[in-house]
N, C-alpha and C positions, 0 to 999 in steps of 0.2 A: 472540018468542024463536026461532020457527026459522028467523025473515029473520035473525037475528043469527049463527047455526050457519052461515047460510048463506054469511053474508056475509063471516066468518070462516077458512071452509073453501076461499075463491078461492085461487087460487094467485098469488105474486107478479108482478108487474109485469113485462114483459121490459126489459132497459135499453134506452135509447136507442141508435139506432144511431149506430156512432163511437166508441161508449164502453164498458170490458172490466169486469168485478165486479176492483172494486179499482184502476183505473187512476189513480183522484185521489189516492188513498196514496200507489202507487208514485212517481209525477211529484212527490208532495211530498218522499218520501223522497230523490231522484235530489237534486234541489232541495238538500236539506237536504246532501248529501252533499257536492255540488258547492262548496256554499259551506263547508264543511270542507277542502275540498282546495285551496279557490283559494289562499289566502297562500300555501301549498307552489309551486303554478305560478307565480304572480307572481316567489316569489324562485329557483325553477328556471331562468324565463326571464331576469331579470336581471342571474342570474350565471352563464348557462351558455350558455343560446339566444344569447341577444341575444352577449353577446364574439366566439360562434364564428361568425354571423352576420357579424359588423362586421370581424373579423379577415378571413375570406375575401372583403368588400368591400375593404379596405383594400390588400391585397395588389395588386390591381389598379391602385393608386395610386404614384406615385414619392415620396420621401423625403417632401420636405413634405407629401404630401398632397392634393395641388391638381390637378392631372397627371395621365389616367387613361393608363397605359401599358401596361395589357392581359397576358403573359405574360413582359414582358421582367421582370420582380423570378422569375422561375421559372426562365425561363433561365438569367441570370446566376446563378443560385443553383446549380446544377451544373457552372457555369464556373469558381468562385471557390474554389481552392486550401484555407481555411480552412473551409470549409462542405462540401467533399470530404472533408478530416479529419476533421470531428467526425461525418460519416454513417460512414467507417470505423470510429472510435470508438466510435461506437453499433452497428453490427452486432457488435463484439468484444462487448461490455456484453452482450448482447442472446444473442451465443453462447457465453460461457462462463459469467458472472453465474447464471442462471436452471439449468442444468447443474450448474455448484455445489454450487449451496446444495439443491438437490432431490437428488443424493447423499449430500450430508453429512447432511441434515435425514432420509434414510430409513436410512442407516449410525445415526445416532444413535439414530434411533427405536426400532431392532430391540435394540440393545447396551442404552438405558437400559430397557430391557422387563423384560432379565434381572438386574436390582441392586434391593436392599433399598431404595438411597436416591433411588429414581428421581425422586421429587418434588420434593427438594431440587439434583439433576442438571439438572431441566430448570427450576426457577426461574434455578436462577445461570444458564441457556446466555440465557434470555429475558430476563433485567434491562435488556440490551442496547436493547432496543423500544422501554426507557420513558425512554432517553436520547436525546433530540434529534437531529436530523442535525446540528446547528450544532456543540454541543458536542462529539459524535461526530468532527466534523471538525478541531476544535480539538484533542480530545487526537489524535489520529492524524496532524496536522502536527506534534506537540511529541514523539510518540514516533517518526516517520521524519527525524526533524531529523539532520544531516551531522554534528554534533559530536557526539563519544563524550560527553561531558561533560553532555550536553542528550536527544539520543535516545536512547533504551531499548532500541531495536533495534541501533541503529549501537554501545551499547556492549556488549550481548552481543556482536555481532560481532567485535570488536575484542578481547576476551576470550577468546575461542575461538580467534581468530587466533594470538593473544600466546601462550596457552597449547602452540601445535602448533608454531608456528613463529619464535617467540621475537622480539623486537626489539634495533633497534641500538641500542648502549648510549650514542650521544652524538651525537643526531640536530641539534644545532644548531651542534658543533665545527666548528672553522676551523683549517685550518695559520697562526702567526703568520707574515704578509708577511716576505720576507728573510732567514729563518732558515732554512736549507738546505732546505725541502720543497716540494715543485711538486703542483700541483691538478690531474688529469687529466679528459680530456673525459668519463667514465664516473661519475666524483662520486668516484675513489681517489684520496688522495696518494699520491708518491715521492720517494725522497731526492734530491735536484738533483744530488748526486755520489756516486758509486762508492765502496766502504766494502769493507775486507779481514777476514779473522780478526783478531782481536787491538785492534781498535780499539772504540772507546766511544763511541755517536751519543746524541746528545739531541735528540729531537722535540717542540717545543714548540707547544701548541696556546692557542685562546683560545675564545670566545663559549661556554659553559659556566659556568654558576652557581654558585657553590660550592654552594648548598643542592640542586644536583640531582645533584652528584655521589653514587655508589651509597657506603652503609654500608660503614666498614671501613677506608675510602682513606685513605693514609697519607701523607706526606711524601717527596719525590722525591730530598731532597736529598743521602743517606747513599747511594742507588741511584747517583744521578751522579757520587759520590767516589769508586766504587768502582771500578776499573780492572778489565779483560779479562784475563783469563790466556790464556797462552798457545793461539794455537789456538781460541780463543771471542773470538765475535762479540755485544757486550754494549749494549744504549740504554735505555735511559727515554724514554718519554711522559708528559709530565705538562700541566697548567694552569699556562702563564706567565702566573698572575696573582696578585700577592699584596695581600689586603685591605688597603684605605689608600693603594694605588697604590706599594707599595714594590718595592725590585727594581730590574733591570735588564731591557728585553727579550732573549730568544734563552737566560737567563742562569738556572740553578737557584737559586735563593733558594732560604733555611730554611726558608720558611713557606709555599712551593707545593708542591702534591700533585700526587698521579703520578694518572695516567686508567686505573685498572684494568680490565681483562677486550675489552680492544682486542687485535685479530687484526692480526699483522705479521709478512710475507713477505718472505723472502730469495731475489731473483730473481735469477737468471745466466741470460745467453742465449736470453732468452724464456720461461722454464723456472723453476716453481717450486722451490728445494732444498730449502726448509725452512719451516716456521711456528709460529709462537710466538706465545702471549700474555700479554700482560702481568700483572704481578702488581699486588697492593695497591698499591706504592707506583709503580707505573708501571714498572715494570724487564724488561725481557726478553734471552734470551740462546741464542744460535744456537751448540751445541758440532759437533761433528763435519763440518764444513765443510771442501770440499776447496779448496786453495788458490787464491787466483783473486782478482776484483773484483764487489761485488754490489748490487744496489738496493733497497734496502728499501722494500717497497708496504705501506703501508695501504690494505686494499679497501675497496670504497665499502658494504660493509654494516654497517659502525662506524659510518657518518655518513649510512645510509639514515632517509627521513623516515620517522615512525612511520603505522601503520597506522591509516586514519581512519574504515574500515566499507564501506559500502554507498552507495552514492548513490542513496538510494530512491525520490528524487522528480527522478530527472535524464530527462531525453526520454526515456530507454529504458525505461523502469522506473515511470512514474509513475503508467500505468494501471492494470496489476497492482495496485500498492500500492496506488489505491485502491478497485479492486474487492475488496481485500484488507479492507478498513477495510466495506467493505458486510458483505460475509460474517458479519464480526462482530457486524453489530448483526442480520441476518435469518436466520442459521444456527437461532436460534430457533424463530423464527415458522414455517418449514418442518416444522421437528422436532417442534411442538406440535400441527402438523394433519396431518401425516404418522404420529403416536402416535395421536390422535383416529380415525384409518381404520384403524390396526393395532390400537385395540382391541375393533372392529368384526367381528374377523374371525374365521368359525368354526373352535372349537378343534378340533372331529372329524375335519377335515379335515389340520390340523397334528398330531396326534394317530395319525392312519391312518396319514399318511405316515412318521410313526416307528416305527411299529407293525412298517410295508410293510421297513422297514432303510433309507430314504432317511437321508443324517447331513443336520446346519445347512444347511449351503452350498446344496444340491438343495433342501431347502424354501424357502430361501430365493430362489433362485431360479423355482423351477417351481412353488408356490404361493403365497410373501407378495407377491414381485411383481406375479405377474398379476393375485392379488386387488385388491393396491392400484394397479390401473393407471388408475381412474378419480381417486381422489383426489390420484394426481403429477400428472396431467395437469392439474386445477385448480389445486394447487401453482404447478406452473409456468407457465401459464400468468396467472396472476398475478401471479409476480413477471416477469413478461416485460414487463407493462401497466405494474408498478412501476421495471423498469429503465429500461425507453426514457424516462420523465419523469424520472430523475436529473438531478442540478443542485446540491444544496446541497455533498454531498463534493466532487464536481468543482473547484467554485468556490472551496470554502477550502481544501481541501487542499494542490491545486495551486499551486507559487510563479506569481509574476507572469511570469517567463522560460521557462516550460515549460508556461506556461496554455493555448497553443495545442495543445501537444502531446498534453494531455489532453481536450482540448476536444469533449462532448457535443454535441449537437443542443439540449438544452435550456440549455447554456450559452451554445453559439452565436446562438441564438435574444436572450439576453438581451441579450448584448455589441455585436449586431448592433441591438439597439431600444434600450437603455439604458446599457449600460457603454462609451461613444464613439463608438460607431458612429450613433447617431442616425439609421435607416434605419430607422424602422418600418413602410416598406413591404415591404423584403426580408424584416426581422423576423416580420412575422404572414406572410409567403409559407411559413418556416421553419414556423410554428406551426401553420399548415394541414397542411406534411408530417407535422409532428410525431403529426397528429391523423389522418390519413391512416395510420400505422402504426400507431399505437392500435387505431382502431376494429376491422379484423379482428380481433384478438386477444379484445377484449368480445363480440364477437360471436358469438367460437366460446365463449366463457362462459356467456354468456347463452342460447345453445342448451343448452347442457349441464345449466345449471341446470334450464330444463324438459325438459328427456329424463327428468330426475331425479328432476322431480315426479310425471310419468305414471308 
């Protein structure tokens, strides 16, 4: 019994050397972990390693593929007019884009803080996210379309216009050929001959619809019977045209109507005297005229074309517009995590400072700011990662004649591997930059993120 105590009471064994209390755990655990994480690398490497890989061998190669031509797809790629553009285009993207939307998204932030219905404010600004870029692009080509009648922009515009500055009442009239009035280089008619007090002209016009003449318009023909009195200078404008094709030209028929609310000048010696417009039934009448010979103009804002908006998507305008169409779907997503950091922020400190007599504007600037200077910075530096990879707006928004104009890095890239160009050696050269402008920006992310966890 006491060799048992004894034999009992040894102390354990020392491990082998080489080997730690627990190291065949650990190495299974490792083990086991590893083969949890492999599918992850597997498909890490085959959709991410391996392209970016292949892409920056390829690049090295000429069009077909076959050819290893070393830095000339590099070269040429800052030689070529088109690929200057869309690097221009992307630095724009890249400095206004991300500026933006990190304004609006911390203006929004602070405004929707102080409303009852804040929740409901920032669902509707966010709905925006959970639309496509496709369709996104699609209604943003249907709403900057040139035709008032189609774009929604172009027809406020057009409405706002109309309303300030009114239009011409008969934008597709024509003088009829032969009938005493001449077409001048500026888009005015005038009467081909000289006309005194006392006399009665008729200007006869055509290319006018009956159904667009304006409400009201009467018949010409009782205005053209009526003779000048003494001392007045009297004419009708009317539509020489009567339905059915009846009539005479040059000639008042019964049943043509007079062109109401037309502007017509009695000129002497370069020099306006007088102006008049017509009435309902086309009639107008020049009294107090001093004796002499005159010309009667009609100016050319009776027969100006109508006002047709904005050209939103023309070279000049097309980037805007569609960094305009971004905005709209990412004004959100700023304002939802730019909200998230401002509601982070200690009150005692907003609270002191009103205390101290600071009003809005000074806290807002000299505490919400600063506080939230780490969370814009992620902000934007996020969407900076998310700008320089645009591509789908670009692509559809853009018409096919101003596609160049608008033209990103990431469009370039496509158009240059797929859409004609068939250069996918230049193409992945383009891709490597593309990636090359990336990476810092993750970089200083992914620092930031652990600064943040320490």
């Amino acid at each position: 019994m006491t060799d048992t105590l004894v034999k009992d009471a040894r102390p354990p064994a020392p491990p082998r050397p080489g080997t730690a209390p627990g190291g065949r755990s650990r190495r299974r655990g490792r083990a086991v972990a590893l083969l949890f994480v492999l599918p992850a690398l597997l498909l890490l490497g085959a959709l991410v390693v391996y392209p970016v890989l292949f892409s920056v061998g390829r690049s090295f190669f000429d069009a077909s593929g076959t050819r290893f031509i070393g830095v000339d797809n590099y070269t040429e790629m800052v030689r070529d007019p088109a690929t200057l553009k869309a690097i221009r285009n992307t630095v724009v993207w890249v400095v206004v884009a991300p500026v933006l939307l990190t304004g609006l998204g911390l203006i929004l932030a602070v405004l929707v803080e102080k409303v009852r219905w804040a929740t409901a404010f920032k669902t509707l600004l966010f709905l925006p996210m959970a639309v496509s870029f496709l369709a996104a692009g699609i209604i943003f080509r249907l709403a900057y379309d040139e035709d008032p009648d189609k774009g929604v922009l172009n027809a406020a515009a057009v409405a706002v216009h109309d309303a300030f500055a009114g239009t011409s009442p008969y934008p597709t009239a024509r003088a009829r050929d032969g009938q005493g009035l001449t077409h001048a280089g500026d888009g005015s008619y005038r009467t081909a001959r000289t006309v005194s007090p006392g006399d009665t002209v008729t200007l006869p016009f055509v290319g006018v619809l009956p159904k667009d003449l304006p409400a009201g318009t009467k018949r010409a023909g009782a205005a053209a019977a009526r003779g000048a009195a003494p001392g007045e200078l009297r004419g009708v404008a009317y539509l020489d045209f009567a339905p059915g094709g009846k009539g005479a030209p040059g000639q008042v028929d019964a049943e043509e109507r007079g062109l109401p609310g037309m502007t017509v000048r009695a000129v002497q010696d370069g020099r306006t005297a007088a102006t008049a417009t017509t009435a309902p039934d086309g009639s107008f009448a020049f009294t107090g005229l001093d004796p002499g010979r005159y010309t009667l103009t009609l100016p050319a804002a009776n027969f100006a074309p109508p006002y047709d908006g904005i050209s939103w998507l023309g070279p000049a305008l097309v980037t805007p517009a569609i960094i305009g169409a971004y905005l709209w779907i990412w004004t959100g997503f700023a304002m939802v995590l730019i909200g998230a950091g401002l509601a982070t922020l200690p009150r005692d400190a907003l609270e002191a400072a009103r205390m101290d007599g600071a009003n809005e504007w000074q806290i807002f600037r000299r505490i919400t700011v600063p506080l939230l200077a780490p969370v814009l910075t992620v902000v934007f530096v996020t969407l900076v990662i998310n700008v320089l990879k645009v591509f789908d707006l670009v692509y559809i928004i853009a018409p096919g004649p101003v596609q160049e104009d608008a033209t990103v890095l990431a469009t370039q890239m496509w158009l240059v591997s797929f859409g004609g160009g068939n250069d996918q050696g230049m193409g992945s050269a383009l891709g490597v930059l593309l990636l090359l402008l990336v990476v810092p920006a993750m970089v200083f992310n992914v620092r930031r993120f652990r600064r943040s966890q320490r």
